[in-house]
C-alpha positions in Angstrom: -34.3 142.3 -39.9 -35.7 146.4 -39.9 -35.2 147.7 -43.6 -36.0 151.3 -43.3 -33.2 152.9 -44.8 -33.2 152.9 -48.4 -29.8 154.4 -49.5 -26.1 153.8 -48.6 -22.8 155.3 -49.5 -19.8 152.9 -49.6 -16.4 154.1 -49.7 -13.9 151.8 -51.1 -16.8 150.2 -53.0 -13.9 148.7 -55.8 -12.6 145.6 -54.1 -13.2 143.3 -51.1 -15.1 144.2 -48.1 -16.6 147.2 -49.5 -18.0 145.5 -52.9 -18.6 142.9 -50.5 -21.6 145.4 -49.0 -22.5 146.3 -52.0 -23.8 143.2 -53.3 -25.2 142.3 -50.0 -27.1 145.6 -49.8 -28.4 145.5 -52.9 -30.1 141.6 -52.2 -32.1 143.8 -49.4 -33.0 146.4 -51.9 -31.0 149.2 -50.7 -29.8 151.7 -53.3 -26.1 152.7 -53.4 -23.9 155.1 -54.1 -20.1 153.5 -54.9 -17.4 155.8 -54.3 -13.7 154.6 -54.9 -10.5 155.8 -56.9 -11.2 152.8 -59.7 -13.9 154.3 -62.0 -13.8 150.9 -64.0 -14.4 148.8 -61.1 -17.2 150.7 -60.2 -18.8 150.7 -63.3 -18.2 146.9 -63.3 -20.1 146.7 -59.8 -22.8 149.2 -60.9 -23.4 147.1 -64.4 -23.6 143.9 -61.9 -26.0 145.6 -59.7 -28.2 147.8 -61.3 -30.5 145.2 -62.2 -32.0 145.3 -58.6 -31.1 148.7 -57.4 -30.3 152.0 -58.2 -26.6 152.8 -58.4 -24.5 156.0 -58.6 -20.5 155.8 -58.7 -18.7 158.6 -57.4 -14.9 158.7 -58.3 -12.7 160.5 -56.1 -10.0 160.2 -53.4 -11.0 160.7 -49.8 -7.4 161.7 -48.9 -8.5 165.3 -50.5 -11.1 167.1 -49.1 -11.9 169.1 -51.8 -12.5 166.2 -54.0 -14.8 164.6 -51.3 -16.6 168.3 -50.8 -17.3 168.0 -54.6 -18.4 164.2 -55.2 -20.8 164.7 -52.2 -22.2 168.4 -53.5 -22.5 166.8 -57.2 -25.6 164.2 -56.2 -28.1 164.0 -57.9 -31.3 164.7 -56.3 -32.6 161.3 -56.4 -29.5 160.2 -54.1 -28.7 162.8 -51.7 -30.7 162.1 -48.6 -28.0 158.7 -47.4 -29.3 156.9 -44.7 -26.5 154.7 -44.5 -22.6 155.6 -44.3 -19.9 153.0 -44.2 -16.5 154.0 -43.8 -14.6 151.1 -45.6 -11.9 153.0 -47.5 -8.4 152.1 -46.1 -5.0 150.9 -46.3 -2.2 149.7 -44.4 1.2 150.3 -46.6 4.4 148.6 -45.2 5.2 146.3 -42.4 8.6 147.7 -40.5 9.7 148.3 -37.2 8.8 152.6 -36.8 12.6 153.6 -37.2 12.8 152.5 -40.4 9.6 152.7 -41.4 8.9 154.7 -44.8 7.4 158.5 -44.1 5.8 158.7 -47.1 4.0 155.3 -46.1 3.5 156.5 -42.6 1.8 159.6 -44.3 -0.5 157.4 -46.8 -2.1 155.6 -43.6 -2.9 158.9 -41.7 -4.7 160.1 -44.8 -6.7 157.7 -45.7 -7.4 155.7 -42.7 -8.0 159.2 -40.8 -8.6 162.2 -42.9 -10.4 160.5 -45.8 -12.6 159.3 -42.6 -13.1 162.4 -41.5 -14.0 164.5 -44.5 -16.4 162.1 -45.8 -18.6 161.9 -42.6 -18.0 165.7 -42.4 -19.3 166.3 -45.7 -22.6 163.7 -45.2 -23.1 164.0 -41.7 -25.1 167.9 -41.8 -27.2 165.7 -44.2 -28.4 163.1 -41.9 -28.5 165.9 -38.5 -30.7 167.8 -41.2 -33.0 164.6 -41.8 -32.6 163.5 -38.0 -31.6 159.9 -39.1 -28.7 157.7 -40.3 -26.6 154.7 -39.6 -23.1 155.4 -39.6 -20.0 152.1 -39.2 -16.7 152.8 -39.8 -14.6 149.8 -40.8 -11.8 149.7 -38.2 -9.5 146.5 -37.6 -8.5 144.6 -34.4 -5.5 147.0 -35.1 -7.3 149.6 -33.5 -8.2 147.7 -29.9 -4.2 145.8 -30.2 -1.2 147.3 -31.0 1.6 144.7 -33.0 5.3 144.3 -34.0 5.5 146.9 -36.9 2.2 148.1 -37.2 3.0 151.6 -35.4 1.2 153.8 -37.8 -1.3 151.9 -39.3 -2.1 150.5 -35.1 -2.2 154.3 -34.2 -4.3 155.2 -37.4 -7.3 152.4 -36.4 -6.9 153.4 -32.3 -8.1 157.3 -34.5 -10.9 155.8 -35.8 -11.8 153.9 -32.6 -11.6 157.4 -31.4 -14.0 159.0 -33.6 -16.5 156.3 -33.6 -17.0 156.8 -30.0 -16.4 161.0 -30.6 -19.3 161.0 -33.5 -21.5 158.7 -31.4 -22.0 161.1 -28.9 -21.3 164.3 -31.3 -24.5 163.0 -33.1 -26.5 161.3 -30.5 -29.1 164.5 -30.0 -29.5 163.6 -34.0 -30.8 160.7 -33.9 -28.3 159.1 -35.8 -26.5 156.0 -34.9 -22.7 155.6 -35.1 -20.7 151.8 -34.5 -17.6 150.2 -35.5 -16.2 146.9 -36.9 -13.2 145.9 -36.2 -11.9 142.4 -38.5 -9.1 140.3 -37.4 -7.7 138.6 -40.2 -9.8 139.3 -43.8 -8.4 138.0 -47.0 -9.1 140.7 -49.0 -6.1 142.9 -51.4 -5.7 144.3 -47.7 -1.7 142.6 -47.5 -1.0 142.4 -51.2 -1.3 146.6 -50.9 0.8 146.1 -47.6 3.5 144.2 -49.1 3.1 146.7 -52.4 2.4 143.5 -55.1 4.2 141.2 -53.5 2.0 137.8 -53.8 4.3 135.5 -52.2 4.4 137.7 -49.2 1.4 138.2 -48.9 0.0 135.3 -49.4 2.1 133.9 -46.3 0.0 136.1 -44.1 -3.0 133.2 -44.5 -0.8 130.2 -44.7 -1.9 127.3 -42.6 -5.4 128.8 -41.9 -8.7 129.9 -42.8 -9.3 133.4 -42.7 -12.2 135.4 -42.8 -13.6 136.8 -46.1 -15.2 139.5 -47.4 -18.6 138.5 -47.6 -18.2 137.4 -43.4 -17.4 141.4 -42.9 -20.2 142.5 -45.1 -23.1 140.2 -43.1 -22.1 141.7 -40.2 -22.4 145.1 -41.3 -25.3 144.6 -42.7 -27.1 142.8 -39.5 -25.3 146.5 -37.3 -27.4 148.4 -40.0 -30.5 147.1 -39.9 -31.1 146.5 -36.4 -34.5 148.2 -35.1 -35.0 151.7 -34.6 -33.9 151.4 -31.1 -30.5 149.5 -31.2 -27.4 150.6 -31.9 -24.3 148.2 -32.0 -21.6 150.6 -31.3 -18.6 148.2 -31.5 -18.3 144.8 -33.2 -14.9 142.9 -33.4 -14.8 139.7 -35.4 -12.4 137.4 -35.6 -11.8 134.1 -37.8 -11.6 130.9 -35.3 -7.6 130.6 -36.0 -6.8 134.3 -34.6 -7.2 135.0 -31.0 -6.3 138.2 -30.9 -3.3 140.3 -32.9 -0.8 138.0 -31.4 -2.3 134.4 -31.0 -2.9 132.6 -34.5 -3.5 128.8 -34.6 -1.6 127.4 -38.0 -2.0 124.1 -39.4 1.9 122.8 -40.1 
């Protein structure tokens, strides 16, 4: 394991695969700055963490680019050279056929899954061309190499990112800076409790009868793509719990 990057930016730091990273970064000593929408659970994370590392929480929503523009510009000194981007913050919203399908939920998954992508590693990306370094992984899904019953928008959304991973890879390749993806099958995290808007009992059927990956699986696999030497890049990464084959084949125990 090559540890030569010393500072990482996290979006969707507040809740499962992202404060997953958090805590496994900071056990290699890697400082962090936690962005999310939850100011409390940051502060929570930071209070947990700050023991071994430094910590800086940014709250702001990476749907608008202005408040992303803002949180980055605001840095302190200390924290503004990243070496480490990882794109976690997403959502899938909804689960119906694309006829029926709500727009405004349609909307919520372009923005986030997409855009918020998009103007954070446009806002830090002049930073690490500038330095000639970084490590950038973008938390995709198996969503974006499959396409399911009813996942339409949220499919399309991670096929974007799958996309710009391979469009910023070579965008930024002169840079020196390294670009991947991961892209999770099945990960109980609050992933299908915000798809199912609150509803536990639905989604809690989505990891009936199996066991699914967790958080913690995504985050040692992001950290092994990030501190891989100088000279290797892992550019794409799918992992998969050893009930799911793909999007369609799940083994259950009845």
């Amino acid at each position: 394991m090559e540890i030569i990057m010393t500072t990482a930016l996290i979006t969707g730091a507040t809740s499962g695969i992202g404060w997953a990273c958090a805590e496994m970064f900071a056990e290699q000593k890697i400082n962090l700055i936690l962005c999310g929408r939850r100011s409390e659970r940051l502060e929570e994370l930071k209070s947990k963490l700050a023991n071994k590392v430094q910590v800086h929480c940014l709250t702001f929503d990476v749907r608008n680019n202005n408040e992303v523009a803002k949180a980055i510009a605001s840095l302190p000194e200390n924290f503004k050279n990243i070496d480490i981007l990882i794109n976690n913050a997403g959502n899938a919203h909804g689960l119906d056929p694309f006829n029926t399908a709500s727009i405004e939920d349609m909307d919520a998954m372009i923005d986030i899954n997409v855009k918020g992508l998009i103007y954070v590693s446009r806002a830090i990306t002049p930073l690490m061309v500038q330095n000639k370094k970084g490590t950038i992984i973008n938390v995709s899904s198996i969503a974006g190499k499959e396409v399911y019953t009813n996942g339409n928008v949220y499919c399309a959304s991670k096929h974007a990112v799958d996309a710009l991973t391979r469009g910023m890879r070579s965008d930024l390749n002169p840079h020196g800076i390294k670009v991947g993806s991961i892209n999770p099958g099945m990960v109980e995290t609050e992933f299908s409790l915000v798809r199912f808007k609150g509803d536990q009992t639905k989604a809690k059927t989505v990891y009936q009868g199996l066991e699914p990956l967790h958080a913690k699986d995504i985050a040692d696999a992001i950290l092994y793509m990030v501190t891989r030497p100088s000279h290797v890049v892992i550019g794409d990464l799918t992992i998969l719990p050893l009930a799911q084959a793909s999007a369609h084949v799940v083994k259950r125990n009845t």
